[in-house]
N, C-alpha and C positions, 0 to 999 in steps of 0.2 A: 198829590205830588209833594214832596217833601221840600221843606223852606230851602233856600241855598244856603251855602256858610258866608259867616258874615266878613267882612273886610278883611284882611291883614290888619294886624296893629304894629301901627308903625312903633317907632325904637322910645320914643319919649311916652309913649303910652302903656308898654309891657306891662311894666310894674303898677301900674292903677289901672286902667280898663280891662287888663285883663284878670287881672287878683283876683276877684272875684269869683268868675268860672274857674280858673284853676284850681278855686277853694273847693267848690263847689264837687269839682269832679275827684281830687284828690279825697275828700271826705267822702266823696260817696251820696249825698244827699240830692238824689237828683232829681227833678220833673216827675220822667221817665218810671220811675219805680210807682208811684201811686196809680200812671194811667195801666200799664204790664199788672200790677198788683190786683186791681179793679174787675179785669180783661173779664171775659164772658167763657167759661172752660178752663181756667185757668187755674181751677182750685185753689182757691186762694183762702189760706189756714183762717183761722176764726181769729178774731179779737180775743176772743176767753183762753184759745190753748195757745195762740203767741204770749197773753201775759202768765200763762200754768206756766210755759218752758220758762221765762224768764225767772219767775219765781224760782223755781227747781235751781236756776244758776247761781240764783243767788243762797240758795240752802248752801248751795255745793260750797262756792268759793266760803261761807261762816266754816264749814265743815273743815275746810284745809286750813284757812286763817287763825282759828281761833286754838288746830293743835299745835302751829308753830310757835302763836303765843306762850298759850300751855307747857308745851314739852321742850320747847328749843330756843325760844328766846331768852338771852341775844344773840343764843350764836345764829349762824348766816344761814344755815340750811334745816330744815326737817329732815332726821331718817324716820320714815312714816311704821317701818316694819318694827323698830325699836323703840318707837316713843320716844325720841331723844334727840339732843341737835348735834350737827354735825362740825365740829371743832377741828380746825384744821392742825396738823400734827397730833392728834389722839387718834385719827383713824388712819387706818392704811392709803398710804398715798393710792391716788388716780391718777396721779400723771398730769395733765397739763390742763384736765378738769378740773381740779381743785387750783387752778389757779384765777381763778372769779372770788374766792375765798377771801376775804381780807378780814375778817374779825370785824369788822363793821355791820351786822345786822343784816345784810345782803338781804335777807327776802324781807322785812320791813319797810327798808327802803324803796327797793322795787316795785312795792305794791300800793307806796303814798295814793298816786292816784290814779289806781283802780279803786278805790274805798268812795271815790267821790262819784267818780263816773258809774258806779253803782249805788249812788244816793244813799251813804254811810259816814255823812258828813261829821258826826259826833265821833264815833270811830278814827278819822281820819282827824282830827284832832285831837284826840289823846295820843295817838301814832306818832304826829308829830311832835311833838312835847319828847314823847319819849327820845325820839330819833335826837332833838334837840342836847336832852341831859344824860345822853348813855352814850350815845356814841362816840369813839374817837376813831380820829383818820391820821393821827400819828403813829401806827403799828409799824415795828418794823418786822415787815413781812413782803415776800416779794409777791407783785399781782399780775396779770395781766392787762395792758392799755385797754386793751381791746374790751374785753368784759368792763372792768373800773369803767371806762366811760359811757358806754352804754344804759348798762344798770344800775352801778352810784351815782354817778355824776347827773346821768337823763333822771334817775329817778328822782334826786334831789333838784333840778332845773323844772320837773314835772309836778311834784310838789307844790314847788313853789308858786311855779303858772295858777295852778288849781286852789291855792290860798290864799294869793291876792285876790282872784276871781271872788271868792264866797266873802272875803274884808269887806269888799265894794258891797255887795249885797246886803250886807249891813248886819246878818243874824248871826254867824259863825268869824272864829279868827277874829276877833279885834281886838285882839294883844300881838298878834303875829307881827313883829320888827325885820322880817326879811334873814332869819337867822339860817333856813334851808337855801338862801343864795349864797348867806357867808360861806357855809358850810361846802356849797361847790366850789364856790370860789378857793379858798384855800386845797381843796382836792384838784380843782384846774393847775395849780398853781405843784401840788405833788407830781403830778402828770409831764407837765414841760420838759424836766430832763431827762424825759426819756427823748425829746426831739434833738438832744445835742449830738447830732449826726449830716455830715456834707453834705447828704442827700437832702436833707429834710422829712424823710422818713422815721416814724421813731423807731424805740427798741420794742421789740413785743411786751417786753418785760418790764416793772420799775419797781424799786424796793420805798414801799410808801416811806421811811424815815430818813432813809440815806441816797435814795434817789439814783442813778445808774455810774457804775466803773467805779465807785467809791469804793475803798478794802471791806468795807462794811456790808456793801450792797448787796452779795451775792448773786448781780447780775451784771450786764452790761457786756456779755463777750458773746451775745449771740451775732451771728450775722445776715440773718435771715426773717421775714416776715410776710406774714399773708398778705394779697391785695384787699381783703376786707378788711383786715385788723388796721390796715394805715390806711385805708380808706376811707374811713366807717366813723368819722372823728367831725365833721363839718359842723350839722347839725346842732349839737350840744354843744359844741367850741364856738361858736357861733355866737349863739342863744345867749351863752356866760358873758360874751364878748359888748351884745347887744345890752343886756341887764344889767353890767355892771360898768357898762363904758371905758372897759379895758381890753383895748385890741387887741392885746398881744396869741392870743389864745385863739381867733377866729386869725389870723396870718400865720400861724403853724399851723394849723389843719388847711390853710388853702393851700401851705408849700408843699404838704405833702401830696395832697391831689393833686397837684401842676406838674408835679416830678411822675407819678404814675402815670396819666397823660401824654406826656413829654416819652417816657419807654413803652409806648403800648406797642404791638407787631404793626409795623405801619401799612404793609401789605393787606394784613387780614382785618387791622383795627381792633383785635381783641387783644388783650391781658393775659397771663398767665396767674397760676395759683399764687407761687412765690416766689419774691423776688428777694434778691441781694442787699441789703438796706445802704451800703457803704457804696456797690459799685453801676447799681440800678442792675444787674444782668438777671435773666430771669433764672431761677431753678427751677420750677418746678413748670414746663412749659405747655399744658395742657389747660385748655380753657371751659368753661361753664358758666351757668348761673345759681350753683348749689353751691358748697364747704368751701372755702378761701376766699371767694370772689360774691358771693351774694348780693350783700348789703351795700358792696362799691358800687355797683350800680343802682341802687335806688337810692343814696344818699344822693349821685348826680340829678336826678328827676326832681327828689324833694328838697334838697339845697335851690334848685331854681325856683320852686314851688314857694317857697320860704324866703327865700332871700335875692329875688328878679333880677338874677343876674345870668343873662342869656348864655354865656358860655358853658354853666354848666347844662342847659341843654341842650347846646350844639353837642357837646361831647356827648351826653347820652343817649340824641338821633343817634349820632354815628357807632358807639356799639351798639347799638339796638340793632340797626342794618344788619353790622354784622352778626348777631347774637340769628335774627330770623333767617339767616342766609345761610348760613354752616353748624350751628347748633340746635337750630329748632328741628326736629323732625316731625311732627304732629302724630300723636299728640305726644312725644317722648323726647325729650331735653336730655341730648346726647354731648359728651365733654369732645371738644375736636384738637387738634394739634397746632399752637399759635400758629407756627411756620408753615405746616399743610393742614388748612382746617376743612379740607375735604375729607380727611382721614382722622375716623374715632379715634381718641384714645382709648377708652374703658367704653365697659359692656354694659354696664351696671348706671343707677342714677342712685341719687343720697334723698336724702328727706328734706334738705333743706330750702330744695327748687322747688320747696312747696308754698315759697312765697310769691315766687313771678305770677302768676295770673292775677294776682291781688297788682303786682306793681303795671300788668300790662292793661288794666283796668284805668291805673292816673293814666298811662299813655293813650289810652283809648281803643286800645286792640281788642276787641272784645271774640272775636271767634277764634284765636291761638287761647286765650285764658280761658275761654267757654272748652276747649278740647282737652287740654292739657289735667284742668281741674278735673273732670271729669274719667279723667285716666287713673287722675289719682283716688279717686272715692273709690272706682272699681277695685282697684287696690287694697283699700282699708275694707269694702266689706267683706275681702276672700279673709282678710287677714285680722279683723276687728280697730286692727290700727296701723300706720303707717311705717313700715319697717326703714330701718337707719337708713339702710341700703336696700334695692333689688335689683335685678338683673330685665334685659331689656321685654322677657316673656313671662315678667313677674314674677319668677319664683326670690326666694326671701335671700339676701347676698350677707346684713346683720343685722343679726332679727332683734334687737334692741330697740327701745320705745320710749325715751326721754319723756316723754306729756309733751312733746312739740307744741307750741302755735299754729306753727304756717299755714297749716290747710285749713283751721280754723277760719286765720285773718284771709285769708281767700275768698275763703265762702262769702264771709262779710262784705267786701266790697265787690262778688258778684250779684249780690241778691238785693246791693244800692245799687247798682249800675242797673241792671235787667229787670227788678221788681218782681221776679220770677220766685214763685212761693213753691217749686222744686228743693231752692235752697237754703228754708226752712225747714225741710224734712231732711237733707242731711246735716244742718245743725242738730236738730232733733234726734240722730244717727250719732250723732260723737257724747250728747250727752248720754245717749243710754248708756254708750259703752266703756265712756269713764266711771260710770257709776256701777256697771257690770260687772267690769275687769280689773278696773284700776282702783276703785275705791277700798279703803282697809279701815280699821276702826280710829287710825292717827291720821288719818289725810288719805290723799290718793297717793299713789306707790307706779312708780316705773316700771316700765315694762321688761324682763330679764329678755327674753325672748317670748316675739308675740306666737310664733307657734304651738309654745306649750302655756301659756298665759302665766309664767312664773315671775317673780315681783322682781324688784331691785330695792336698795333701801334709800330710796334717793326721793326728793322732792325738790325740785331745781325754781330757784325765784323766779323763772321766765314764767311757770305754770300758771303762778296767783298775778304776774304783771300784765300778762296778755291773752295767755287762753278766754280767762275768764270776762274778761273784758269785751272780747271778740264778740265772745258768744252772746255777752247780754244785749251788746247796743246791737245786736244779729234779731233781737227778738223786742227790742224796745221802742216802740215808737217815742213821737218827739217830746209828747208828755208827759213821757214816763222822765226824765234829761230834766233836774236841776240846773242846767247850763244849754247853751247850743254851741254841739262838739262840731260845727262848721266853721267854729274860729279858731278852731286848732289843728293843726297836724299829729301823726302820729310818726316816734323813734321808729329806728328798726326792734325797741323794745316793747314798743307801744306806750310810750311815755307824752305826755302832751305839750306842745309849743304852741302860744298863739302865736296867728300871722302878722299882727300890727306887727310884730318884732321886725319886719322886713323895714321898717319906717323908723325904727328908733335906730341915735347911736350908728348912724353908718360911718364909722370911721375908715371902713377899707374903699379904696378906688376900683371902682368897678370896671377894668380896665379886660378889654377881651384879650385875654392871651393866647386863646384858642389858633386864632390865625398865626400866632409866630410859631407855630408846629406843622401845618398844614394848610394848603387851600381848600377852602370848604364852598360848595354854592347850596346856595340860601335856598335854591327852589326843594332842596332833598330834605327839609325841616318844615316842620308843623309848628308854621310861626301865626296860626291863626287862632282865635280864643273857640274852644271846643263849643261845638251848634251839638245837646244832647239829643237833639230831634234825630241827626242825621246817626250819628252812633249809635245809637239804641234806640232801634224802628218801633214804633209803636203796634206788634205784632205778639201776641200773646206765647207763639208757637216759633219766634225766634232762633232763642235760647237752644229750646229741646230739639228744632231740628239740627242741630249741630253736634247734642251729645247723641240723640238716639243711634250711630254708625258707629260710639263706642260703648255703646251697652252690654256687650258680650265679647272686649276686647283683651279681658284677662281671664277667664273663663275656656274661650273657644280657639283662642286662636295665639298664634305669635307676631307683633305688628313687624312686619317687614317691609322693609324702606325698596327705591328704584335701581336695580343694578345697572350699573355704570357701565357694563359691558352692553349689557343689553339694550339702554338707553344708546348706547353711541351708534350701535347699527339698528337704530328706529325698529327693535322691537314691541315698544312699550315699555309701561310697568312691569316687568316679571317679578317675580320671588329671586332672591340674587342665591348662589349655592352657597348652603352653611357647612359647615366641615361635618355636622352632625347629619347630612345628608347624603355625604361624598359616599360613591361607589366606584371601586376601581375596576367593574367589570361594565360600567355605564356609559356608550359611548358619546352621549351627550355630555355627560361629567367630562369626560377626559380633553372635548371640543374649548368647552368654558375655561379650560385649566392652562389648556396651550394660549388663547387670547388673552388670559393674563399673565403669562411668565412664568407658570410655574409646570416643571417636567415632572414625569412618576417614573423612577426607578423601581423595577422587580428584583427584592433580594432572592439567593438563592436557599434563605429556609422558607420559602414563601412569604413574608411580607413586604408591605410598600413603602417604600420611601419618598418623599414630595423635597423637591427644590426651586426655590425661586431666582429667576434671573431677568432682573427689571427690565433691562433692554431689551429681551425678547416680548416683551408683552405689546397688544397691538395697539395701545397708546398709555400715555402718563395715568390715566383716569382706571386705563385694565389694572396698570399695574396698582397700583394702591388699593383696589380690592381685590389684589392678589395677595398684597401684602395681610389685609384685613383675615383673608379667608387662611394663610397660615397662622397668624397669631390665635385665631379662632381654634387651629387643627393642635398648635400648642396646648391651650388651655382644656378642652378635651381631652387628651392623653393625661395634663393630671388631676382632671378631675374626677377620674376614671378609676386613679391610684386609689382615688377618697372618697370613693361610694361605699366602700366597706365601714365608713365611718357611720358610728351612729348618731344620728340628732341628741339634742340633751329631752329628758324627761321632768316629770312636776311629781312633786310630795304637797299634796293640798290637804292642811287639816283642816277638816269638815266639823269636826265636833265643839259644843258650846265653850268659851261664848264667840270660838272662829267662825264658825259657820262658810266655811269653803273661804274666806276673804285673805287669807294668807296661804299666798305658792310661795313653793321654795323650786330654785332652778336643782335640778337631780340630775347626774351621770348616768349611762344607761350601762349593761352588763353586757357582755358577748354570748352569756350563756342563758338559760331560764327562762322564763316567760316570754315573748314579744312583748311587749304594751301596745305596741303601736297595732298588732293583732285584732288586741282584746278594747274595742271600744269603753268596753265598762273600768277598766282597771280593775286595781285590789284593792278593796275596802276593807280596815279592820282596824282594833283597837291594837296600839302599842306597847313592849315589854322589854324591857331589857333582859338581856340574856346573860347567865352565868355559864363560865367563864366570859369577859366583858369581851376577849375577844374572838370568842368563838373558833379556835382551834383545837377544841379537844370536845370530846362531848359535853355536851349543853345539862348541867345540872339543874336545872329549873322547869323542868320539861311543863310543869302543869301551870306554871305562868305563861308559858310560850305557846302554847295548842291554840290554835284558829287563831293566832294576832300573829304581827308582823313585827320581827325581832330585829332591837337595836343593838348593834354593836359596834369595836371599834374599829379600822382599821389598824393592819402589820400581823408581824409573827407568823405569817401561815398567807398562802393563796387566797384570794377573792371565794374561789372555786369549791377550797373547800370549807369555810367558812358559811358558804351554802348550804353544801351537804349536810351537815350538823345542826342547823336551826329546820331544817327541811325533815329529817329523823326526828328531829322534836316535836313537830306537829306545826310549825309556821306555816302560814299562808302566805310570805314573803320576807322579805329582807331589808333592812339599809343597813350601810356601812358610813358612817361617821370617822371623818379624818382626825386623825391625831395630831397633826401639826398646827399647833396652837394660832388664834387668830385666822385662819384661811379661809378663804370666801370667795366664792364666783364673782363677787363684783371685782376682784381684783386677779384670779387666778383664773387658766382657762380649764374647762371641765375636760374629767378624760372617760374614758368608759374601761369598763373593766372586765380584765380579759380571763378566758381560761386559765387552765393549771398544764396542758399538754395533753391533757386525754379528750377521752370521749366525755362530751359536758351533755350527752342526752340525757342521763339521768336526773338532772337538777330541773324541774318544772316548775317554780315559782318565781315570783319576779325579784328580782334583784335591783338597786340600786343606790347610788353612790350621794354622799352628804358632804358639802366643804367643815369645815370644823364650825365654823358662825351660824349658816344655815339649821346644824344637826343641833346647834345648843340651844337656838328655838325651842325645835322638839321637848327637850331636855329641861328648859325649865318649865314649859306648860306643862310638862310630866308633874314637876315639884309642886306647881301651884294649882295645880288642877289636876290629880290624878289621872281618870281617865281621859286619853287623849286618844280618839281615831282618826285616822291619817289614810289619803286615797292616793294608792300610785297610778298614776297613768300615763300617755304619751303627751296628753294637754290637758290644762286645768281646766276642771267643768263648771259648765252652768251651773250659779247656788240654786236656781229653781228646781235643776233636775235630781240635786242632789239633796233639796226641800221634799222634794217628790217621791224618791229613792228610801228617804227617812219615815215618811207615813206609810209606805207601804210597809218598811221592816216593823213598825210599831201596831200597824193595822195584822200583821202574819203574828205578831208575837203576842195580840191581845187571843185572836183568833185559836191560837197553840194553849195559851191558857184556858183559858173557856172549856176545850175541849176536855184538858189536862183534869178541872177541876169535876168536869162533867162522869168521866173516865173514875176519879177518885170517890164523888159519890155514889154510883152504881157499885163498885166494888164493895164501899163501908155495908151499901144498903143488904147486898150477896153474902158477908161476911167471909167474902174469901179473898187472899191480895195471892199474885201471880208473881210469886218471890222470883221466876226467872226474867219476867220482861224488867221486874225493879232495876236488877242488879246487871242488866246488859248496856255493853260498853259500844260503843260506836267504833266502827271497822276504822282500823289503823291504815293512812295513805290513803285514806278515801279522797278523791278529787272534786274539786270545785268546780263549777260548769265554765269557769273562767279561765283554767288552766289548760294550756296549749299542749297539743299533741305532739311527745317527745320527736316524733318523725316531722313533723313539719317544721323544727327548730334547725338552725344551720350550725356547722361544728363551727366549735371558737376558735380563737386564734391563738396556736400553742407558743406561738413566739413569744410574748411577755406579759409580764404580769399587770401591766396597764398602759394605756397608748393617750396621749392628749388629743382631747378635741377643741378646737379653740373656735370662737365665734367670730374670729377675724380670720380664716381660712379664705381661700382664692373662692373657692365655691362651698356654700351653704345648702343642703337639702332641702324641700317646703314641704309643706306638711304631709302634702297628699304624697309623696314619695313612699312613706310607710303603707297606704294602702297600694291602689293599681296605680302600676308603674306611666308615667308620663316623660316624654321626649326631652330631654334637657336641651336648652337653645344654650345660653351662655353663661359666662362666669366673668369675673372684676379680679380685681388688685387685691390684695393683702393691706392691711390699714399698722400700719404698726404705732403701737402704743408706750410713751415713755414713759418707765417709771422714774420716781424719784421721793428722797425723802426727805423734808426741809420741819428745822424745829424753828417752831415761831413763840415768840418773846407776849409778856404780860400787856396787856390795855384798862382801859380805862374800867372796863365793866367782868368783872368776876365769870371769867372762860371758864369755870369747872363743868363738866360735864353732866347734864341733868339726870342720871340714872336712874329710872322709874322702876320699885319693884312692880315683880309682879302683879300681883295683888292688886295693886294701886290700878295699873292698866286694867285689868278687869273691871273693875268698880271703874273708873273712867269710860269705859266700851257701850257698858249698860242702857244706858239712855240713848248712845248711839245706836244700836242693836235694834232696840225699841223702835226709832225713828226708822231706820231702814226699813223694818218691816211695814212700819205703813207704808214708808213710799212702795212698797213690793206689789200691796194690796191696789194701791193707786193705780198701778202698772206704769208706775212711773222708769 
């Protein structure tokens, strides 16, 4: 029988009898893990390949670290596909991503300590030196609060934590004067006038030199902000506050939580996205625990965690309540409507609800975290990685793949909660496939879209702050830890606090404010210290009996929730009706439709028409999923319109010293080849073609036969542009944009249409190059002559394309031999067969790859090219190209701002690192080398 839980702790004990186990659990280091880990069946990984994976993490992260060094320091970011760093105002704005940017080193910073927590303490002291005499935080450049404090400010308060720690120690740092707090501290102190607002909310925005509304600032007339951006500030404002014994900084981060608080829906208790920062009203009134709102709620749990101040987890019980009452769906975290959060808003989930089972882990929920996670891995192994967004039957909503954390740090504190060495092998699961997928010879590389495995040039500092992090202390036991990481917490960045900090320096009144907003009773909180006996049963088979029901949950099926119709006259659980189901000759359909409100008119060309009228529905509860199932019949009719649309395509050069590791995102064509047909794609060496842009006959015919010709776009049709590399003997096509600078990462892809005719004649593949993408090509042409290039519908396996390569060298040793064999019998004959010499290989001969003109669909005569954008209502998945599958549902449109801001000179020489070619080559080498052992390793 399991022990009972131990007493309540009364009010004057919180904060010390209970520290401890909250330490305890909030870290993750618990009991429970060694006796589960131990367990008998339980497979529980070896000593030797828990320390192989860590090793390998730790290759990896030298591998990213050392090219940001290399290529891009100081500026803030790695582009991994360029070699080069990411300087804000030299590259094409992103919009309100590039507002983390500040000219400050961003990913140096960030990464202070992960260098330690990965036992790189030498490392992590020249880092800091650096960050010390390079950096400056007087830039006048505008950032965001939200980002700046997170990852400058935590990174620098993380640092710091982790430098004093090694001082004490006595071997590392003993010159270190506290110059990483100065250094917050005056960035705390940039930050503040973004809080000069009646709310106490700040601006999202602050201009680091001139600070907000200033003629200079080029900000301050926003009126609007996330609930995680003015939420998300506690911690770090705190910590600065504690460290430096200057209040003011932990009393604007709590005014701003008291004010969010203070406007939550009082009915439902939940928050909305965005709120008004001047009037508190909500805009954006749709609630979650993904994009806006995330990190507000775990900064509530770990602000209590950190600083034993019971209010903030009164507030956090009570949306918790509400979060598992109208948002959880098991295992799918659906966004509900503050005012009716019985009623979805969107159809779709994001990537970033991929931290709750990690935060319902400190609460102690363990079977919603155990379901949830486990939804999500299903997820990443249809799709190799977790998509921005998808939709509620998993197909891909945007198929972008930043190197997220979240599911990482999830894993992490299930596999210290549960002891369960399951979640070791999907650790084990993400590194293969960042080293698979993501890895390139500068760093690992973003994912453009995981369906086709094409790159982005982007390497974002959250990658080297916390991926890497997760993953090691995921595979590190205690004595692998120059420290014990149980006296710290971790940011929403994964940045380190220790908890003594809750004991120093308490200049705020810990005054419960909670109650002057609401009556709460005490019995509806877990005000007892967590018993991990009772949480996490001493049961080997647990864990997995909770996931095994969603083992074939994205795969087989669509998870459908209880209809509310059904439910109200005590049928049970049904299937509730999806629009994607509706039958207007069904007279059970037509039953369900009248109990919710909604009538069917017959036009007289024969179509239906569906109307809804609330009050006829036979209660409040019909009608809202009356209302559900028209919005659903909405989104269906346009995504209907945009099936004709085609997924985007991969340009993967395969050939030395790329070896498949650089995808380029490709436009698909409406005419030529399918790809998505032709599993193998079109493998071939590249040419450019004369005329460059292929509107008139192709004068180079004998450079262009069997390779696949570059040219440029304009002057003439897509269509026929084909024609003419196709008469010349190509085995395919790209077209390279003329409009200088353009690139998927910032432009959406379009796919490229007919000329008005019959496009059956053109059978080879075709596809489309932004102008950045296609200069790639272009100069590995220059610095490397031959250059083969694979099109396909998704980037392939380098092993298969390792494998692909021995056999064309094993078939062309084998053609020799014969050749040579052939030539000696003849010498020996003394006769040569002057006709077989001089015979020419049949002109249009087809490749076994080339699709049968009648199975090709006619293109679309309407224009000369249609956009496809990857923020569309509905995304296609992969398997859509081959056998057709039922679509369940579609999401929102994400719109993205641009913008374009010139930013001013700093302290450390911003020129741009421009790496010839050449140089990256010889840079590659040794990496090349190394990869392939790890290949051999089967690493």
């Amino acid at each position: 029988m399991a022990p009972s839980a131990p007493p309540p702790c009364r009010a004057g004990e919180r904060a010390a009898r209970c520290r401890r186990p909250w330490r305890l659990l909030a870290l993750g280091l618990l009991s429970a893990s060694s006796v589960l880990a131990a367990a008998p069946g339980a497979g529980a990984m070896s000593r030797e390949e828990k320390r192989r994976l860590g090793n390998q993490v730790l290759e990896m992260f030298d591998h990213a670290y050392s090219n940001y060094m290399e290529h891009a320091y100081p500026a803030d970011e790695l582009m991994p596909l360029t070699c080069r760093g990411r300087v804000r105002g030299q590259e094409p704005s992103r919009g309100d991503v590039d507002d983390a940017l500040g000219k400050f080193s961003l990913t140096l910073i960030d990464t202070l300590d992960t260098l330690v927590v990965l036992n790189k303490t030498k490392e992590f002291e020249e880092a800091v030196k650096k960050v010390i005499t390079d950096v400056n935080l007087d830039n006048d450049i505008v950032v965001s609060v939200f980002e700046t404090n997170i990852r400058v400010l935590g990174g620098l308060l993380g640092g710091h934590s982790v430098a004093i720690m090694l001082k004490e120690k006595g071997e590392y740092m003993q010159w270190y004067n506290g110059e990483l707090l100065h250094m917050a501290k005056e960035l705390g102190y940039k930050l503040l006038p973004a809080f000069n607002t009646t709310s106490g909310l700040p601006y999202p925005r602050v201009n680091l030199k001139f600070g907000v509304r200033h003629p200079e600032a080029r900000t301050g007339t926003e009126t609007d902000t996330c609930t995680a951006c003015a939420g998300t500030l506690i911690l770090e404002f705190a910590a600065l506050s504690r460290f430096t014994g200057t209040s003011i900084f932990e009393e604007y981060a709590r005014k701003a939580l008291d004010f969010i608080w203070e406007k939550r829906q009082r009915s439902s208790n939940l928050v909305g996205v965005t709120i008004n920062i001047h009037t508190g009203d909500w805009v954006r009134k749709d609630s979650g625990v993904g994009a806006g709102i995330d990190s507000y709620y775990e900064y509530l749990l770990k602000a209590y965690v950190l600083l034993g101040d019971d209010s903030f987890l009164e507030r956090f019980n009570t949306h918790y309540d509400a979060i598992m009452r109208y948002i959880s769906q098991p295992p799918l975290l659906l966004d509900v409507h503050i005012h009716k959060p019985m009623l979805n808003a969107r159809t779709w989930m994001d990537s970033l609800l991929a931290f709750f089972p990690g935060l319902q882990v400190l609460k102690g929920d363990i079977r919603p975290a155990i379901e949830t996670h486990e939804m999500l891995y299903q997820v990443i192994k249809k799709h190799n990685f977790l998509p921005e967004a998808f939709t509620t039957d998993f197909r891909v909503h945007w198929a972008q793949h930043p190197l997220r954390p979240e599911f990482a740090e999830s894993t992490y504190f299930l596999y210290k909660a549960t002891g369960d060495p399951y979640y070791l092998e999907v650790g084990k699961t993400l590194i293969e496939n960042l080293n698979k997928y993501a890895r390139v010879p500068c760093g690992f590389a973003a994912m453009k879209d995981v369906r086709t495995g094409s790159h982005e040039d982007r390497m974002d500092s959250f990658f080297l702050a916390e991926m890497f992090k997760y993953l090691y202390l995921l595979f590190a036991d205690k004595e692998d830890m120059i420290f014990d990481i149980e006296d710290y917490i971790f940011t929403t960045e994964a940045h380190l606090l220790p908890l003594w900090l809750s004991t120093t320096n308490q200049t705020i009144s810990k005054k419960n404010t909670t109650t002057e907003y609401t009556e709460l009773d005490d019995s509806n909180f877990d005000w007892t210290c967590p018993n991990t006996q009772i949480l996490f049963p001493n049961d080997p088979m647990f864990a997995q009996s909770i996931r095994e029901p969603l083992k074939n949950v994205v795969d087989k099926s669509c998870p459908r929730g209880i209809s509310r119709a059904e439910e109200s006259l005590g049928s049970g659980p049904k299937p509730p009706l999806r629009a994607r189901d509706f039958m207007a000759s069904n007279p059970e359909h037509l039953e369900i439709l009248k109990k919710m409100g909604v009538s069917l008119i017959h036009l007289k060309d024969g179509r239906v028409q569906l109307v809804q009228h609330a009050v006829q529905a036979a209660s409040s509860l019909d009608a809202e999923d009356g209302l559900r199932f028209m919005q659903e019949m909405i989104e269906l009719s346009s995504q209907q319109q945009k099936e004709q649309q085609l997924p985007p395509r991969a340009v993967q050069i395969v050939s030395h010293p790329f070896f498949g590791r650089v995808v380029l995102t490709a436009g698909p064509a409406q005419f030529g080849m399918d790809l998505s047909k032709h599993k193998a794609g079109t493998r071939g060496f590249v040419a450019t073609i004369k005329p460059y842009n292929g509107c008139s006959e192709i004068t180079n015919p004998e450079a262009v036969k069997e390779k696949i010709a570059l040219m440029q776009r304009g002057q003439c049709m897509f269509a026929e542009k084909a024609r003419n590399i196709q008469k010349a003997g190509a085995i395919g096509g790209i077209v390279i944009d003329d409009n200088e600078g353009s690139s998927s990462d910032t432009a959406p892809l379009f796919q490229m249409a007919g000329d008005g005719k019959n496009t059956d004649d053109i059978t080879i593949p075709m596809l489309f190059l932004f102008n950045k993408e296609g200069n790639i090509i272009l100069d590995a042409i220059r610095e490397y002559e031959a250059v083969e290039v694979l099109l396909s519908d998704k980037a392939k396996d380098r092993a298969t394309i390792f494998k692909d390569l021995e056999m064309e060298n094993m078939d062309q040793k084998l053609t020799e031999n014969d050749s040579h064999k052939q030539n000696a019998e003849e010498a020996a004959s003394g006769s040569q067969d002057v006709g077989a010499a001089s015979e020419e290989p049949k002109e249009g001969g087809e490749s076994s790859d080339v699709a049968d003109p009648g199975s090709l669909s006619p293109a679309n005569a309407d224009s000369a090219s249609v956009p496809i954008s990857h923020q569309d209502s509905y995304v296609p998945g992969t398997e859509e190209a081959g056998a057709p599958e039922p679509a369940c549902t579609s999401g929102d449109n994400q719109p993205q701002e641009q913008q374009t801001e010139t930013e001013s000179n700093s302290k450390v020489n911003w020129d741009n690192k421009v790496t010839p070619m050449e140089s990256i080559l010889a840079d590659w080498n040794e990496d090349i080398e190394a990869f392939e052992m790890m290949e051999k390793d089967e690493l």
